[in-house]
FIFIVO-622231 format. One record per residue (C-alpha): residue number from 0; residue in three letters; chain; x, y, z. Coordinates in steps of 0.001 Angstrom, whole numbers, plus 500000, padded with zeros to 6 digits. Example, Ala and Ser with C-alpha at 12.3 -4.5 7.8 and 13.67 -1.06 7.14 Angstrom:
2
(0; ala; A; (512300; 495500; 507800))
(1; ser; A; (513670; 498940; 507140))
//
This chain:
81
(0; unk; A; (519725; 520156; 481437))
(1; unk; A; (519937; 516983; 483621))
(2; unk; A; (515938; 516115; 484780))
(3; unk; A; (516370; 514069; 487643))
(4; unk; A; (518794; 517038; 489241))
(5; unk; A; (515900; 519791; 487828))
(6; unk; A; (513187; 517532; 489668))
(7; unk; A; (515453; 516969; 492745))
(8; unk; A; (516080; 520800; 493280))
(9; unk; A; (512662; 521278; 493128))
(10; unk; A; (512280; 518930; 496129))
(11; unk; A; (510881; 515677; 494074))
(12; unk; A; (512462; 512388; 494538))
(13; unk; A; (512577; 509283; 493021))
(14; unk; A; (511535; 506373; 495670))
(15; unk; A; (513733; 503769; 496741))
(16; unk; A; (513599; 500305; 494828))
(17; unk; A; (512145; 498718; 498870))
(18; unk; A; (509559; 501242; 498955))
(19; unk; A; (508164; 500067; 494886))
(20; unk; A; (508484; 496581; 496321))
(21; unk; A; (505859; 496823; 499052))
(22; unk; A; (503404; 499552; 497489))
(23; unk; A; (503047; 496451; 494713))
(24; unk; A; (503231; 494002; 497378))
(25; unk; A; (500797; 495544; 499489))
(26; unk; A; (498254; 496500; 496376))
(27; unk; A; (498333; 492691; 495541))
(28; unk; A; (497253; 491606; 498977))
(29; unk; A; (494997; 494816; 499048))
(30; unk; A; (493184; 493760; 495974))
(31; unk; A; (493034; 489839; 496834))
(32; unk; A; (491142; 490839; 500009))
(33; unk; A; (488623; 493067; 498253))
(34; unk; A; (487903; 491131; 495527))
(35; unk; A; (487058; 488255; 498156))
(36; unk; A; (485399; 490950; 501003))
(37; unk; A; (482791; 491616; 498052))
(38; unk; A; (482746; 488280; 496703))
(39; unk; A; (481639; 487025; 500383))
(40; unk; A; (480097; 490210; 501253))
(41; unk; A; (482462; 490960; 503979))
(42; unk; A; (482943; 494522; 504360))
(43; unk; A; (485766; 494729; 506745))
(44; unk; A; (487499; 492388; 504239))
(45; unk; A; (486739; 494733; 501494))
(46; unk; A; (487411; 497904; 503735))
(47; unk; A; (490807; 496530; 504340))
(48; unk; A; (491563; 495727; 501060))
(49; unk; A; (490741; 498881; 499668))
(50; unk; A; (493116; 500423; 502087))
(51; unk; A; (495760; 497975; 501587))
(52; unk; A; (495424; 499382; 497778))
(53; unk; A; (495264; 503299; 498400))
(54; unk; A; (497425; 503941; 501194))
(55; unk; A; (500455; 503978; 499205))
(56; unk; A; (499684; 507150; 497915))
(57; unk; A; (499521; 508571; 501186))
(58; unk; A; (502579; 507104; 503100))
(59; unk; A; (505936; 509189; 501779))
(60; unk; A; (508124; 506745; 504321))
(61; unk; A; (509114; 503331; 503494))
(62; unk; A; (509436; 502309; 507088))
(63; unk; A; (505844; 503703; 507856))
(64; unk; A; (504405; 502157; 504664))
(65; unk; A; (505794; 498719; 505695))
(66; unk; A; (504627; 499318; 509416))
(67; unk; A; (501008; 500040; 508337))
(68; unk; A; (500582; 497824; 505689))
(69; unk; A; (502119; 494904; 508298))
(70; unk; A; (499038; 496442; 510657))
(71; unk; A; (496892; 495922; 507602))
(72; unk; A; (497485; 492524; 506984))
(73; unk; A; (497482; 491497; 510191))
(74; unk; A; (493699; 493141; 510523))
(75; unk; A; (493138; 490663; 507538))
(76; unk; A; (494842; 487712; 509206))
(77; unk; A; (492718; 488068; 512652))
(78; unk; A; (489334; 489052; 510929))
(79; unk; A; (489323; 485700; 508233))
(80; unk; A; (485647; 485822; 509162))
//
Protein backbone atom coordinates (compact mmCIF):
# COMPACT_ATOMS: atom_id res chain seq x y z
CA UNK A 1 0.00 0.00 0.00
CA UNK A 2 1.18 3.44 -1.29
CA UNK A 3 1.46 5.93 2.15
CA UNK A 4 1.32 9.19 0.77
CA UNK A 5 -2.18 8.09 -1.18
CA UNK A 6 -3.30 6.22 2.45
CA UNK A 7 -2.43 9.68 4.23
CA UNK A 8 -4.00 11.76 1.39
CA UNK A 9 -7.41 9.83 1.54
CA UNK A 10 -7.45 10.38 4.95
CA UNK A 11 -7.38 14.15 4.26
CA UNK A 12 -3.45 14.78 5.25
CA UNK A 13 -1.24 16.57 2.92
CA UNK A 14 2.14 17.12 2.40
CA UNK A 15 2.92 21.12 2.28
CA UNK A 16 4.18 22.82 -0.59
CA UNK A 17 8.10 23.34 -0.89
CA UNK A 18 7.02 27.77 -0.56
CA UNK A 19 5.15 27.12 2.46
CA UNK A 20 8.64 25.01 4.26
CA UNK A 21 10.51 28.01 2.93
CA UNK A 22 8.86 30.72 5.02
CA UNK A 23 7.81 28.63 8.25
CA UNK A 24 11.97 28.33 8.40
CA UNK A 25 12.29 31.74 7.21
CA UNK A 26 9.97 33.17 9.51
CA UNK A 27 11.27 30.91 12.71
CA UNK A 28 14.79 32.39 11.94
CA UNK A 29 13.65 35.98 12.13
CA UNK A 30 11.22 34.83 14.99
CA UNK A 31 14.05 33.54 17.04
CA UNK A 32 16.65 36.47 16.17
CA UNK A 33 14.07 38.89 17.64
CA UNK A 34 13.54 36.95 20.86
CA UNK A 35 16.78 36.13 21.60
CA UNK A 36 17.53 40.03 21.31
CA UNK A 37 13.79 41.17 22.99
CA UNK A 38 15.23 39.22 26.17
CA UNK A 39 18.70 40.08 25.71
CA UNK A 40 17.55 43.95 25.84
CA UNK A 41 14.60 43.24 27.87
CA UNK A 42 12.19 44.28 25.28
CA UNK A 43 9.10 42.43 25.54
CA UNK A 44 7.30 43.39 22.46
CA UNK A 45 10.55 42.30 20.72
CA UNK A 46 10.40 39.04 22.46
CA UNK A 47 6.48 38.80 22.12
CA UNK A 48 6.96 39.12 18.45
CA UNK A 49 9.53 36.82 18.13
CA UNK A 50 7.92 34.17 19.86
CA UNK A 51 5.07 34.53 17.49
CA UNK A 52 7.13 34.80 14.51
CA UNK A 53 8.34 31.14 15.82
CA UNK A 54 4.86 29.44 16.72
CA UNK A 55 2.51 30.66 14.30
CA UNK A 56 3.47 28.26 11.75
CA UNK A 57 1.79 25.67 13.42
CA UNK A 58 -1.31 27.45 13.31
CA UNK A 59 -1.52 28.93 9.72
CA UNK A 60 -2.61 25.80 7.19
CA UNK A 61 -2.36 28.56 4.10
CA UNK A 62 0.78 29.58 2.54
CA UNK A 63 -0.61 32.87 1.37
CA UNK A 64 -1.92 33.66 4.99
CA UNK A 65 1.34 32.45 6.59
CA UNK A 66 3.34 34.82 4.32
CA UNK A 67 0.70 37.69 4.91
CA UNK A 68 1.04 37.43 8.73
CA UNK A 69 4.43 36.75 9.12
CA UNK A 70 5.06 40.01 6.54
CA UNK A 71 2.63 41.82 9.41
CA UNK A 72 5.04 40.33 11.90
CA UNK A 73 8.07 41.61 10.69
CA UNK A 74 6.95 44.68 9.90
CA UNK A 75 5.71 45.05 13.83
CA UNK A 76 9.52 44.29 14.35
CA UNK A 77 10.73 46.79 11.77
CA UNK A 78 8.52 49.85 13.27
CA UNK A 79 9.02 48.88 17.04
CA UNK A 80 13.31 48.69 16.79
CA UNK A 81 12.91 50.35 20.17
Amino acid sequence: MDSLSTLQSMGLHLPSPAYLFGAIVFGLVGMVAFRLGRRREQPVTWGLGVALMAYPYVVSNTLVMYLIGAALCAGLYLYRG
